[in-house]
C-alpha positions as a LaTeX table, in Angstrom:
\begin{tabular}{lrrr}
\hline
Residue & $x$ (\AA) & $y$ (\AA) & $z$ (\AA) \\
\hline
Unk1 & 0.00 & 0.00 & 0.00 \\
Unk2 & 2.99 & 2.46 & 0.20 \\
Unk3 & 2.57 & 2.97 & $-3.37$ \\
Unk4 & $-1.02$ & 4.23 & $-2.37$ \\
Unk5 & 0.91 & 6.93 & $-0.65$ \\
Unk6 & 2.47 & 8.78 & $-4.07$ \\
Unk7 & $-0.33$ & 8.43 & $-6.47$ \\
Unk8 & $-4.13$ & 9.03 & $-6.78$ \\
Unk9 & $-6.34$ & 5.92 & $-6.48$ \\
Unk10 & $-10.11$ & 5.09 & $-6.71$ \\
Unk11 & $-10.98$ & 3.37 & $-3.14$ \\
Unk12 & $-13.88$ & 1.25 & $-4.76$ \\
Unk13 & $-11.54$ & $-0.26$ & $-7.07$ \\
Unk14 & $-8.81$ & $-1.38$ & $-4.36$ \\
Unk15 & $-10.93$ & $-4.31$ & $-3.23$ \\
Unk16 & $-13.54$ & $-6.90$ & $-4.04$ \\
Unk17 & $-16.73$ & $-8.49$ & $-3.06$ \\
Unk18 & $-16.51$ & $-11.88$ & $-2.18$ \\
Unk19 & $-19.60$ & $-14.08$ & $-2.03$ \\
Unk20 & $-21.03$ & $-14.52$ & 1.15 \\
Unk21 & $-18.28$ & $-12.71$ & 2.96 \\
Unk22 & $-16.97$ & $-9.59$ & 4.43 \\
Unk23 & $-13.52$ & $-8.36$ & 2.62 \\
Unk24 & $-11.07$ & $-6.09$ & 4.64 \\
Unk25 & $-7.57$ & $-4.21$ & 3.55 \\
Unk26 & $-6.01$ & $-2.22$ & 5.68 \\
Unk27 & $-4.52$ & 0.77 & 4.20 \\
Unk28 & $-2.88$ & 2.64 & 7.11 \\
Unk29 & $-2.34$ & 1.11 & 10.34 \\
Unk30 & $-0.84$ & 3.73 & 13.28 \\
Unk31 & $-0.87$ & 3.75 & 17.02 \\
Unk32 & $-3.30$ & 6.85 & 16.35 \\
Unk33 & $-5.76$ & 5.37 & 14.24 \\
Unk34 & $-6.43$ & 2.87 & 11.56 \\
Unk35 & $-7.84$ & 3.32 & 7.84 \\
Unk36 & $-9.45$ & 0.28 & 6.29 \\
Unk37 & $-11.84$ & $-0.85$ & 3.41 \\
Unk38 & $-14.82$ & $-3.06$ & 3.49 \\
Unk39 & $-16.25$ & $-4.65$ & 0.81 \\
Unk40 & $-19.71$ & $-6.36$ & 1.99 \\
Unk41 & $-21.46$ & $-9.27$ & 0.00 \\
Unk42 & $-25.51$ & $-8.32$ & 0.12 \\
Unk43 & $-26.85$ & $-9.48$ & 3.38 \\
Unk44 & $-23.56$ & $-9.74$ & 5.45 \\
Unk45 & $-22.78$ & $-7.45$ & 8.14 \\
Unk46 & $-20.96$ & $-6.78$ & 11.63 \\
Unk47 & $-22.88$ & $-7.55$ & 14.76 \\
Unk48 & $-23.78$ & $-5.22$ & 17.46 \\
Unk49 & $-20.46$ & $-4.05$ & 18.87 \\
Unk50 & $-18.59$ & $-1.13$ & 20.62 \\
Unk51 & $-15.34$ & 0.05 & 20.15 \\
Unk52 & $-13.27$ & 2.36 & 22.48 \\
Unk53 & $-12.33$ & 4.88 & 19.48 \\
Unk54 & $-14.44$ & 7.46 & 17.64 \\
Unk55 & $-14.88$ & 5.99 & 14.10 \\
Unk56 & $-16.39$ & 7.31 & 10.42 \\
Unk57 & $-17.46$ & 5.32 & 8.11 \\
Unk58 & $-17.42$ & 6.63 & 4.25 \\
Unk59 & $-19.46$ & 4.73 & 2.47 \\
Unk60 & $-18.50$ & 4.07 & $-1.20$ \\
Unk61 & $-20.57$ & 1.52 & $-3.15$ \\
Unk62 & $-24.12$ & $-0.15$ & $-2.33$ \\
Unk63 & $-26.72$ & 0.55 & 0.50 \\
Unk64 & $-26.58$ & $-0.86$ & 4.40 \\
Unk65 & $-28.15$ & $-0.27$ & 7.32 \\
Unk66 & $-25.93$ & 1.09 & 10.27 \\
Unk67 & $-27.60$ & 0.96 & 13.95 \\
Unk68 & $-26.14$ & 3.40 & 16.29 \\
Unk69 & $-27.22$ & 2.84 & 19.74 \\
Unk70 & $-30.87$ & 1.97 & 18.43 \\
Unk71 & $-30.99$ & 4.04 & 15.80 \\
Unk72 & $-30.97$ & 2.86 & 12.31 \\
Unk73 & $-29.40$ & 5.09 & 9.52 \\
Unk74 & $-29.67$ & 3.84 & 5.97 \\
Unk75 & $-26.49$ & 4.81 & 3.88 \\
Unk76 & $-25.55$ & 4.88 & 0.54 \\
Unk77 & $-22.37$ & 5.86 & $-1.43$ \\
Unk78 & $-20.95$ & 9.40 & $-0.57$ \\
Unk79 & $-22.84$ & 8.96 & 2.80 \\
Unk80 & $-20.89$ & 9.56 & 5.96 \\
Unk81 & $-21.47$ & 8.31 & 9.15 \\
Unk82 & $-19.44$ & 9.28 & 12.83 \\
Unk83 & $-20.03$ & 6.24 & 15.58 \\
Unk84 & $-19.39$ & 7.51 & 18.54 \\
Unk85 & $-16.63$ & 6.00 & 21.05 \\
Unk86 & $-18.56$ & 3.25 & 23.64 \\
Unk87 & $-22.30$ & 3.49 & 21.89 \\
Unk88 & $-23.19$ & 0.19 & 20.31 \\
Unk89 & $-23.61$ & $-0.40$ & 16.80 \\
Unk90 & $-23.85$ & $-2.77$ & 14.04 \\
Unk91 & $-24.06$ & $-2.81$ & 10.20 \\
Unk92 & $-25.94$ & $-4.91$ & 7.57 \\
Unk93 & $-25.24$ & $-4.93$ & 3.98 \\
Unk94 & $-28.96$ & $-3.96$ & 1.68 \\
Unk95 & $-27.01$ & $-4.78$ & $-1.61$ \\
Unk96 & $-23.18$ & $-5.45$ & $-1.78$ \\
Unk97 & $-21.49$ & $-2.43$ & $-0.23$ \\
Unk98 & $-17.97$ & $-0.92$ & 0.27 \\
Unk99 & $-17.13$ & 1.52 & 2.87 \\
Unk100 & $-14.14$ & 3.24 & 4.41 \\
Unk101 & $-13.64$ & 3.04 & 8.13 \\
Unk102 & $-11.75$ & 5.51 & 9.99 \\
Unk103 & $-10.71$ & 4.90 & 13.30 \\
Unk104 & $-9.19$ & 7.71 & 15.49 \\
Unk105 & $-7.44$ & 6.28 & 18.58 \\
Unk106 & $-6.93$ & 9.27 & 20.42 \\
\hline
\end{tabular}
């Protein structure tokens, strides 16, 4: 991914769907914070979970459903979404969907 550093690059095209799974590639990994990609099949998602860190997800591709501490927020690509630090949430894949997560760890 270094070369991801020094040129331009289209996120939706740095990863693939994979049937019935969830794909992830980390792009930058730092003791401050971590920026990955997602790529969703339709249907799959992430269980209700919390996470100690502020986080945004971008999304890129498809639709899903994000809960955030009971609330459900349907996103779609150029959507942006901030999950607060220690509120539960979970995500489920409408169609096949790509997103970029950005975790800030302090």
């Amino acid at each position: 991914m270094k070369d991801l550093l020094k040129e331009k690059a289209r996120m939706v095209e740095l990863i693939d769907y994979q049937r019935g799974a969830i794909v992830s590639k980390t792009l930058i990994d730092k003791n401050t914070g971590t920026v990955t990609l997602f790529a969703f099949d339709e249907g799959q998602g992430l269980s209700e979970h919390t996470a100690p860190y502020d986080a945004m997800v971008l999304a890129l591709e498809g639709v899903a459903n994000i809960t955030i501490a009971g609330r459900k927020l349907k996103v779609e690509a150029g959507d942006a979404v901030i999950m607060p630090a220690n509120e539960p949430h979970a995500l489920k894949a409408e169609s096949s969907f790509k997103m970029l997560l950005i975790m800030i760890r302090e």
